[in-house]
GUNUTOR-710869 format. One line per field, with one value per residue: residue number from 1; x, y, z of N, C-alpha, C in turn. Coordinates in steps of 0.001 Angstrom, whole numbers, always signed. Each point is the difference from the previous one (the first is absolute). Layout:
! residues N
seq	c(NUM;...) $
n_px	c(X;...) $
n_py	c(Y;...) $
n_pz	c(Z;...) $
ca_px	c(X;...) $
ca_py	c(Y;...) $
ca_pz	c(Z;...) $
c_px	c(X;...) $
c_py	c(Y;...) $
c_pz	c(Z;...) $
***
This chain:
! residues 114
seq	c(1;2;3;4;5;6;7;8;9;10;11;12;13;14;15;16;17;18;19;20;21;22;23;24;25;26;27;28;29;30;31;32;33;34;35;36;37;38;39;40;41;42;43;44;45;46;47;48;49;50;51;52;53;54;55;56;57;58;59;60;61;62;63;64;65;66;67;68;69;70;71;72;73;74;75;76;77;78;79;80;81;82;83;84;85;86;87;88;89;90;91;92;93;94;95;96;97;98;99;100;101;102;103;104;105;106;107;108;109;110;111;112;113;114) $
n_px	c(-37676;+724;-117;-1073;+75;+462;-746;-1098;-216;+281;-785;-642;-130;+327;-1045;-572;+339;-824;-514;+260;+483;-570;-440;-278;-310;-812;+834;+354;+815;+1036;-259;+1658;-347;+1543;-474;-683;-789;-933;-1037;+337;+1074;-512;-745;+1584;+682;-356;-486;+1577;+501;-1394;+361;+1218;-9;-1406;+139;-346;+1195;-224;+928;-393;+821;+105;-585;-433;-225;-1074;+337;-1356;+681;-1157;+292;-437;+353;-1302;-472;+386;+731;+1490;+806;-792;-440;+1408;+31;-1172;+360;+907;-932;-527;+1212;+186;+1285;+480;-423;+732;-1429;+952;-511;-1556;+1034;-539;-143;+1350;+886;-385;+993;-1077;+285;-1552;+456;+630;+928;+251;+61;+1202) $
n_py	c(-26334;-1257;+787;+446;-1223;-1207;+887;+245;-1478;-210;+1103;-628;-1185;+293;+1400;-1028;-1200;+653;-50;-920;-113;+897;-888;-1136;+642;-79;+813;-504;+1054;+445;+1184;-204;+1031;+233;+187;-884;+936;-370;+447;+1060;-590;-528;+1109;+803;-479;-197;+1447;-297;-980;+608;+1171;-567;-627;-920;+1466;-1430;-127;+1194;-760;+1160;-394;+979;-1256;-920;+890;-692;-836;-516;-1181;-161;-556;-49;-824;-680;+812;-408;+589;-542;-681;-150;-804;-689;-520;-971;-606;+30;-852;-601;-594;-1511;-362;-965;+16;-335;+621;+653;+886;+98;+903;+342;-1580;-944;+1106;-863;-978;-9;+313;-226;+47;+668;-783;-523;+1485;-837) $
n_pz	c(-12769;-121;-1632;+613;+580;-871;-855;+920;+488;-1460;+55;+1123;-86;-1416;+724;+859;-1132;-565;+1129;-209;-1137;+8;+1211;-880;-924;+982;+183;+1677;+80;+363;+223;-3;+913;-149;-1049;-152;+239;-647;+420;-39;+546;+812;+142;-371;+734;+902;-49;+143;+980;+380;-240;+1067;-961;+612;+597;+996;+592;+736;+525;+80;+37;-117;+1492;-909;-626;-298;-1201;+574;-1066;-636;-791;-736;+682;-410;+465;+1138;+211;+653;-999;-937;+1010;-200;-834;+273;+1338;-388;-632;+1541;+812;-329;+407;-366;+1505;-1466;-431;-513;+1021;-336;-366;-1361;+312;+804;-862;-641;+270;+788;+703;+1265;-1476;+3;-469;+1475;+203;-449) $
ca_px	c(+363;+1063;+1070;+370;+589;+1407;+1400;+348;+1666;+1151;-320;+627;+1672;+517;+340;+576;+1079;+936;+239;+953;+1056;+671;+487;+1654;+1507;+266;+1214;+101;+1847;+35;+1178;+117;-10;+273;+197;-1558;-366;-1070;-1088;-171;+604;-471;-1088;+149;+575;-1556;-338;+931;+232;-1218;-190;+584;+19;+30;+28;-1390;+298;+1687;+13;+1455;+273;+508;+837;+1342;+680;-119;-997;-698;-913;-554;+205;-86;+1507;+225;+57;+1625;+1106;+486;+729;-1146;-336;+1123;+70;-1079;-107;+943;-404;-977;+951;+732;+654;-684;+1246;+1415;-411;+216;-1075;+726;+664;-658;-1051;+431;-15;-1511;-801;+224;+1445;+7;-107;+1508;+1085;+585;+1783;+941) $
ca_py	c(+519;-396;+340;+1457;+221;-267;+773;+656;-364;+240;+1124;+376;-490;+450;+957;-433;-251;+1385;+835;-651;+235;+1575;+4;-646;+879;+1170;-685;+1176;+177;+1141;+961;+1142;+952;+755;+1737;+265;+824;+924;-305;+390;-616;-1216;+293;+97;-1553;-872;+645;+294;-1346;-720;+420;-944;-1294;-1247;-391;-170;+686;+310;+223;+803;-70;+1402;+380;-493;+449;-1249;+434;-1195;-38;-1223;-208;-1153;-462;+413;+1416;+498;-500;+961;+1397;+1182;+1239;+917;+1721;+1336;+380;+819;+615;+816;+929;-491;-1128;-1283;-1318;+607;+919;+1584;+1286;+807;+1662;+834;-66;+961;+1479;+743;-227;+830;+414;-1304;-1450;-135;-314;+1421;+156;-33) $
ca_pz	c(+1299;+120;-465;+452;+1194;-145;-175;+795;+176;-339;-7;+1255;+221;-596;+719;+1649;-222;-1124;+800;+1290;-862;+382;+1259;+525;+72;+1140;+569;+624;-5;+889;-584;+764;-816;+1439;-356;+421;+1368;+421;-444;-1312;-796;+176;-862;-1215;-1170;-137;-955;-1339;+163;-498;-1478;-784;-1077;+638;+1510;+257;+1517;+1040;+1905;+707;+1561;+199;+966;-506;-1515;-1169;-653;-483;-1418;-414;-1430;-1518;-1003;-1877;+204;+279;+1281;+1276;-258;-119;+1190;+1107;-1164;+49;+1147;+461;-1151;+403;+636;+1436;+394;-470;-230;-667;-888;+132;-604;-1882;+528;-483;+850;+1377;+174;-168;+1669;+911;+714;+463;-552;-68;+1122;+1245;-184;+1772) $
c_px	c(+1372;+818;+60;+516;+1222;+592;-50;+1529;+508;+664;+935;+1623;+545;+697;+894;+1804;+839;-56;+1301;+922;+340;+372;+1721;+1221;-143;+1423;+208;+1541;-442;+1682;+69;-46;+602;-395;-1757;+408;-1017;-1735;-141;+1046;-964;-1430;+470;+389;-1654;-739;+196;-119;-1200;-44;+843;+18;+398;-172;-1065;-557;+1076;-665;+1516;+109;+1139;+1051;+995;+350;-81;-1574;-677;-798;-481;-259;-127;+1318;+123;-40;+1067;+962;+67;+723;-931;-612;+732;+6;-788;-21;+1459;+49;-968;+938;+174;+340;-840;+1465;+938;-233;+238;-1386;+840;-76;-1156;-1956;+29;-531;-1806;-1099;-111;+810;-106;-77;+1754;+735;+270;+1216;+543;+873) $
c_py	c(-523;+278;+1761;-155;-505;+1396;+1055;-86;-34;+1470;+579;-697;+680;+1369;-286;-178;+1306;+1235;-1010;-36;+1474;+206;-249;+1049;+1449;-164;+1845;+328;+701;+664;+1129;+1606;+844;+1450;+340;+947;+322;-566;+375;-881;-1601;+302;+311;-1731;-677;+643;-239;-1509;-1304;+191;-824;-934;-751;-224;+681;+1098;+487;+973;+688;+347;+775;-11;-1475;-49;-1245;+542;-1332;+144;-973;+125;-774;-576;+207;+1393;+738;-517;+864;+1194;+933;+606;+653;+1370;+825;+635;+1026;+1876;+1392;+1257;-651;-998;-1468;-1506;+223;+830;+1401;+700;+869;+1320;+444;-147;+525;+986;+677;-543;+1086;+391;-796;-1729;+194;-400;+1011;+219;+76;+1332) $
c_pz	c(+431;-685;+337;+1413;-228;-544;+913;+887;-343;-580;+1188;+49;-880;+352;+929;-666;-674;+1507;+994;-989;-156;+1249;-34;-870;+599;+683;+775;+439;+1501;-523;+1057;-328;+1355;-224;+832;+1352;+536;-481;-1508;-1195;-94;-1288;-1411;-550;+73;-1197;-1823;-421;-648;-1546;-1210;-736;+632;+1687;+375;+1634;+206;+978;+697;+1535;+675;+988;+106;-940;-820;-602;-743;-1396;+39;-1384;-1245;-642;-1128;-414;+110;+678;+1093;-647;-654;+816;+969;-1254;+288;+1120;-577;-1683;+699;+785;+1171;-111;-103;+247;-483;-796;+754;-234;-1460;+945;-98;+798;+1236;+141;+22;+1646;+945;+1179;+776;-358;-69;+890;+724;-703;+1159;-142) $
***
């Protein structure tokens, strides 16, 4: 009975420690995204964004144009997800939107024309 309960613990710590070691390279950025407009833009990067290699969350925030990751370091970086965010058709901090994504946005995800 004491050796099915010692490894019960140690059964358990072992989980407890291999779940608090995937905690610690969560690492969260915030990025700007001035091109964001709209609900529908906030639902396409969240959408596109989870699907990504390594990020765990994102949080878009439309009416100040930033865009929250939470992420796996070892996984990835910042500059991989400014790609992807701008891979999707929008602006990323110093990352240019790719043309060819742009263009396929909808008219209300586009920059106003002045």
């Amino acid at each position: 009975m004491k050796n099915l309960f010692l490894l019960a613990v140690i059964i358990v710590g072992t989980v407890s420690t291999s779940f608090g070691q995937a905690k610690k390279g969560l690492q969260t950025v915030t990025i700007n995204t001035p091109t964001v407009q709209c609900q529908m833009c906030k639902q396409r990067i969240e959408k596109y964004m989870v699907r990504e290699e390594g990020v765990s969350k994102v949080n878009v925030d439309y009416k100040k144009k930033q865009t929250k990751v939470t992420y796996y370091a070892e996984r990835t970086n910042i500059e991989n997800i400014k790609t992807a965010i701008a891979n999707i058709g929008y602006d990323a901090d110093d990352v240019t939107a790719n043309e060819e994504s742009y263009e396929q946005l909808p008219k209300c995800c586009k920059k106003p024309e002045n």
